[in-house]
Backbone as CSV, one residue per row, in Angstrom:
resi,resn,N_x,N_y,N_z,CA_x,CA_y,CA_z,C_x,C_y,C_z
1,UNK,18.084,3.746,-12.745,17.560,4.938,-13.372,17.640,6.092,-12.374
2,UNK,18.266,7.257,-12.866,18.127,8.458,-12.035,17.145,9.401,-12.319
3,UNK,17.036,10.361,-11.633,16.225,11.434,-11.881,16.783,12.427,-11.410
4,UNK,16.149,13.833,-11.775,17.060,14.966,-11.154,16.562,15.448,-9.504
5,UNK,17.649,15.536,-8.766,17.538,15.861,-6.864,16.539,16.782,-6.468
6,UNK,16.188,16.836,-5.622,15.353,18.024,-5.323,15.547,18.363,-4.157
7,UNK,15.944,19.408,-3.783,16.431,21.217,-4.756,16.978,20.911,-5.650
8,UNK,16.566,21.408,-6.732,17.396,21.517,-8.510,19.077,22.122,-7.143
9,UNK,19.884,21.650,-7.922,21.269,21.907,-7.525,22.497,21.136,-8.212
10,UNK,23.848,21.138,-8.184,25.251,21.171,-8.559,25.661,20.464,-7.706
11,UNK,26.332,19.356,-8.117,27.098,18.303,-7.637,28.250,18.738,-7.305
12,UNK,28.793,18.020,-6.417,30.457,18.072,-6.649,30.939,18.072,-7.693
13,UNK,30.891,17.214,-8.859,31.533,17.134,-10.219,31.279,18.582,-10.841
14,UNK,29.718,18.831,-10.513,29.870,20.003,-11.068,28.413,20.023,-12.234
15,UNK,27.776,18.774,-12.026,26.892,18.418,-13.343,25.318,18.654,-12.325
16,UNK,24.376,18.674,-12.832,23.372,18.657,-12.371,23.066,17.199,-10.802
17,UNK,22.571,17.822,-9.784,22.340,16.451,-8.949,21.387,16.025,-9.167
18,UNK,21.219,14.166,-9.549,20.882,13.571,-9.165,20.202,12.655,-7.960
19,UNK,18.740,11.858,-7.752,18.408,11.110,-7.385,17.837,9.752,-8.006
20,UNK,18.156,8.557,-6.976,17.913,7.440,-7.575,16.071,7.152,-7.206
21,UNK,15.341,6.464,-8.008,14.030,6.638,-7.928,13.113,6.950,-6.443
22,UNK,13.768,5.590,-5.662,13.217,5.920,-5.090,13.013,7.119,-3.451
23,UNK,14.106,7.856,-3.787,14.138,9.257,-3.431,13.584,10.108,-4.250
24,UNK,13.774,9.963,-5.671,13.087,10.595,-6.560,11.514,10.893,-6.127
25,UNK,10.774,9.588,-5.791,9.547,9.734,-5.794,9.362,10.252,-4.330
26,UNK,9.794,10.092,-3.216,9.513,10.491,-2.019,10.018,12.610,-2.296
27,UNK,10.701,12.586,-2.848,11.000,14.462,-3.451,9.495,14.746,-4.399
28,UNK,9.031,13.709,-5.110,7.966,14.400,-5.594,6.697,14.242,-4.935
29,UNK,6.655,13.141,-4.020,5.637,13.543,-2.794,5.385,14.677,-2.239
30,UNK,6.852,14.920,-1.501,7.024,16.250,-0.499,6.272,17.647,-1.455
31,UNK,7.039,17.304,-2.621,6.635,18.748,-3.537,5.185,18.852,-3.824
32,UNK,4.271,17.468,-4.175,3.007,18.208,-4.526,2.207,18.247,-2.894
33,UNK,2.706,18.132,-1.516,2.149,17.967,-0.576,2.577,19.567,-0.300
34,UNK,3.256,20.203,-0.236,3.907,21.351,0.088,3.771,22.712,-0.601
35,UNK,3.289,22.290,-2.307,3.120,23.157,-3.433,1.631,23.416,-2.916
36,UNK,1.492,24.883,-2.856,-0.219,25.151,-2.917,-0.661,25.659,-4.588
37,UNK,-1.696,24.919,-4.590,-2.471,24.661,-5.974,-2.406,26.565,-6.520
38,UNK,-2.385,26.501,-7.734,-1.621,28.236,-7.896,-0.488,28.935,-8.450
39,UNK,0.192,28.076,-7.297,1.512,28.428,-7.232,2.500,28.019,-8.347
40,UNK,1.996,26.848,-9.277,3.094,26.648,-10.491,2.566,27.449,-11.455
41,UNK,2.996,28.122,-12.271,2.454,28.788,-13.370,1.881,27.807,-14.499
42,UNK,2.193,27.078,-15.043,2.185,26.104,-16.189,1.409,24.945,-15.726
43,UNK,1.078,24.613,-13.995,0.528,23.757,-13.523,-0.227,23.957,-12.382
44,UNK,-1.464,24.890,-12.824,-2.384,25.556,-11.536,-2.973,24.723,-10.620
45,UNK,-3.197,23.902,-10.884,-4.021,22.638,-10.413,-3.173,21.984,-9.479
46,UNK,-1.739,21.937,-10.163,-0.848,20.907,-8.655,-1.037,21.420,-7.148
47,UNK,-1.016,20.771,-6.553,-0.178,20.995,-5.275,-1.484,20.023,-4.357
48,UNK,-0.860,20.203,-2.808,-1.886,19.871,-1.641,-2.512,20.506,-1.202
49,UNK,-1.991,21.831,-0.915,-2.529,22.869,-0.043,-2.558,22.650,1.283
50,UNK,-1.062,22.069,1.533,-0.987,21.712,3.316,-0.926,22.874,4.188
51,UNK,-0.063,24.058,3.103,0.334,24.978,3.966,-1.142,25.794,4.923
52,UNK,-1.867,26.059,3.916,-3.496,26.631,4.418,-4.203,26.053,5.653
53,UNK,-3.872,24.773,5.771,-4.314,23.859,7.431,-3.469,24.307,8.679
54,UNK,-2.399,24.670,8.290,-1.405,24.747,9.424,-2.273,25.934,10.904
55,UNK,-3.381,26.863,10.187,-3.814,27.544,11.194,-5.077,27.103,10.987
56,UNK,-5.727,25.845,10.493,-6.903,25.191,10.770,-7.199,24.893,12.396
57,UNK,-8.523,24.627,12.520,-8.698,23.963,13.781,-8.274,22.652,13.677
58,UNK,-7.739,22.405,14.728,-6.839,20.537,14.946,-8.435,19.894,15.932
59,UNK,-9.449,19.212,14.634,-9.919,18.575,14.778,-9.774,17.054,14.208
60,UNK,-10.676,16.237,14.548,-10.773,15.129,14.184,-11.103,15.189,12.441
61,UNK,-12.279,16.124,12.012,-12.837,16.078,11.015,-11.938,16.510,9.999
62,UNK,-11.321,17.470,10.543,-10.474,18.487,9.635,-9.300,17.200,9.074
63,UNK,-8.698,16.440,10.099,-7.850,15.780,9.659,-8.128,14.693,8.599
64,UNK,-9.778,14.197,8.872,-9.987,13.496,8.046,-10.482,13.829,6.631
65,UNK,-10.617,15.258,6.561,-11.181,15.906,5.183,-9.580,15.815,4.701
66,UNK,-8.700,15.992,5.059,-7.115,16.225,5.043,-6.844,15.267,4.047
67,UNK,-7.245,14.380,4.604,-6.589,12.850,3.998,-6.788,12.417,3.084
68,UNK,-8.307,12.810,3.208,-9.152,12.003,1.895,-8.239,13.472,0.793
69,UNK,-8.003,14.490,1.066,-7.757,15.328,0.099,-6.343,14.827,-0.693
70,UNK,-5.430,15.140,0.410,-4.101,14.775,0.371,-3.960,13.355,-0.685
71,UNK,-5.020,12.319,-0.018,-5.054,10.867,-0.679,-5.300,11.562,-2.859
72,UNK,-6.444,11.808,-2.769,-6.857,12.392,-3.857,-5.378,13.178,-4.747
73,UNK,-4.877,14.125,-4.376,-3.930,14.636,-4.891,-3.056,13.454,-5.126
74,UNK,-2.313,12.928,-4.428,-1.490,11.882,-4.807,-1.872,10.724,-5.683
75,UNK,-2.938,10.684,-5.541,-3.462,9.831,-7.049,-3.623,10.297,-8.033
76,UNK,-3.991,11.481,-8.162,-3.767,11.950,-9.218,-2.915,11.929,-9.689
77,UNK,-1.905,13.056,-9.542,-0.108,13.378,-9.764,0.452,12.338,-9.959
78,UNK,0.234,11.619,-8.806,1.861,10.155,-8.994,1.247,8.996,-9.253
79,UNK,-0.237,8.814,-9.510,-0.902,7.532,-9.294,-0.102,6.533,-10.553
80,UNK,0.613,7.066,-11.512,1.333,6.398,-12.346,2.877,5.654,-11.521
81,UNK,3.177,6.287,-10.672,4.561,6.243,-10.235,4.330,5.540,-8.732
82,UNK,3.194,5.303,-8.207,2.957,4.936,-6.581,1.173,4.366,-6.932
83,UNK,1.200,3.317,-5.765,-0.149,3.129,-5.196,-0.606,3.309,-3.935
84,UNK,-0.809,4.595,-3.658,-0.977,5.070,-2.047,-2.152,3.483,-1.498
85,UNK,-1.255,3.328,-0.508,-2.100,2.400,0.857,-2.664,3.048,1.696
86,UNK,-1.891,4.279,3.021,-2.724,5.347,3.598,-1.986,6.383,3.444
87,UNK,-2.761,7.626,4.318,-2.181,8.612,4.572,-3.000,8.857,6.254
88,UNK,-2.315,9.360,6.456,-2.865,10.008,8.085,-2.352,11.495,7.936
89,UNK,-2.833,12.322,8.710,-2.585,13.937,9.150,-2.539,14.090,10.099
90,UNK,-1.237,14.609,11.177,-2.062,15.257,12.378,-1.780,16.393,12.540
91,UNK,-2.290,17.040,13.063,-2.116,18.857,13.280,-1.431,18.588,14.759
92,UNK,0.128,19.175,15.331,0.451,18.993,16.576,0.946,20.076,16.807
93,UNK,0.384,20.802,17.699,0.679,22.199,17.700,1.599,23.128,16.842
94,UNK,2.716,23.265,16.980,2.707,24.451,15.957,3.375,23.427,14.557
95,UNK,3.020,22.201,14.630,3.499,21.620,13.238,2.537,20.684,12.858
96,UNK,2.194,20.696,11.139,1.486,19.684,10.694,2.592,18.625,10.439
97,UNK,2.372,17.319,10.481,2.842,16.123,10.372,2.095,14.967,9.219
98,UNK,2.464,14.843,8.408,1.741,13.815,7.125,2.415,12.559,7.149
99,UNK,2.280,11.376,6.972,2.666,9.996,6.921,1.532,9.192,5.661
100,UNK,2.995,9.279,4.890,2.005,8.379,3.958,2.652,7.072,3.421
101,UNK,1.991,6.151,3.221,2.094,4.841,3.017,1.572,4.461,1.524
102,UNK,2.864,3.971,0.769,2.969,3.785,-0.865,3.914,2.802,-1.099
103,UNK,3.053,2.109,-2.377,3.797,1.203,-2.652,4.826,1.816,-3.989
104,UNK,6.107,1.392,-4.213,6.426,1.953,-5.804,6.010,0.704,-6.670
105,UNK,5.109,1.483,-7.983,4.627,0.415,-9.048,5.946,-0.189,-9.923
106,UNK,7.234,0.459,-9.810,7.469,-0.892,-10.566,8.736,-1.181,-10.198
107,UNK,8.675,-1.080,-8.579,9.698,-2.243,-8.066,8.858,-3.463,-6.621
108,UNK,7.174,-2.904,-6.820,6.405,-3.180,-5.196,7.412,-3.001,-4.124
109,UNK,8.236,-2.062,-4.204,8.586,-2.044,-2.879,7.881,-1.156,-2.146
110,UNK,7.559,-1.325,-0.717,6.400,-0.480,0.306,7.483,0.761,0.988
111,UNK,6.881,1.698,0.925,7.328,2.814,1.641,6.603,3.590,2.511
112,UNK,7.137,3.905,3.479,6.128,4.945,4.646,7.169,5.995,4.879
113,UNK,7.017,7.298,4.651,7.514,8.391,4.632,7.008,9.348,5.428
114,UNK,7.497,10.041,6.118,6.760,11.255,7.349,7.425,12.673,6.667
115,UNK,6.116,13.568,6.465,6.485,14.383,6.144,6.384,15.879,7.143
116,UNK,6.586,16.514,7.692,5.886,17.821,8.584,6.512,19.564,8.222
117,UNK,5.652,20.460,8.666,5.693,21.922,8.231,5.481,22.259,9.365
118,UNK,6.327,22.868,9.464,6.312,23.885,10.882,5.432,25.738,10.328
119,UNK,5.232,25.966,11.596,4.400,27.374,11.469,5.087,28.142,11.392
């Protein structure tokens, strides 16, 4: 089963690009981790709101309010498509760094993906 690539974009052939799921789902990670809540018109509510931490204080607490947030969003959104195991945050100077750990529901295969935003 495919899904469509992310960046929406044009193949070589010339037809819309494609991804196979499970890139699919690691593209729709990145997107609701990266999307600040707002920002879709039709879907105010999506996103993480990673970008807003990037000039947080790089505490302990902060990272852990992070997670539990980050965790929350992804259950929501994809909790049909993934069963998050963890997530961690760290703030490292001028880049946030996300690692999250998911299973896909309907192949159990385990995935750990690193995601980061530079300032």
């Amino acid at each position: 089963m495919t899904e469509f690539g992310f960046p929406f974009r044009i193949d070589s052939a010339g037809r819309t690009a494609d991804a196979a799921e499970d890139a699919h789902v690691r593209q729709l990670v990145e997107q609701l981790l990266f999307t600040e809540p707002g920002e879709r018109v039709n879907r105010p509510d999506f996103g993480g709101g990673l970008r807003r931490l990037l000039f947080a204080a790089n505490s302990p607490e902060v990272a852990s309010a992070t997670e539990y947030l980050v965790q929350g969003a992804l259950q929501r959104f994809l909790g049909d498509r993934i069963q998050i195991e963890a997530v961690k945050v760290k703030n490292i100077q001028e880049k946030l760094e996300v690692t999250v750990q998911y299973r896909l529901l309907r192949t159990q295969e385990r995935r750990v993906e690193r995601f980061s935003q530079a300032i």
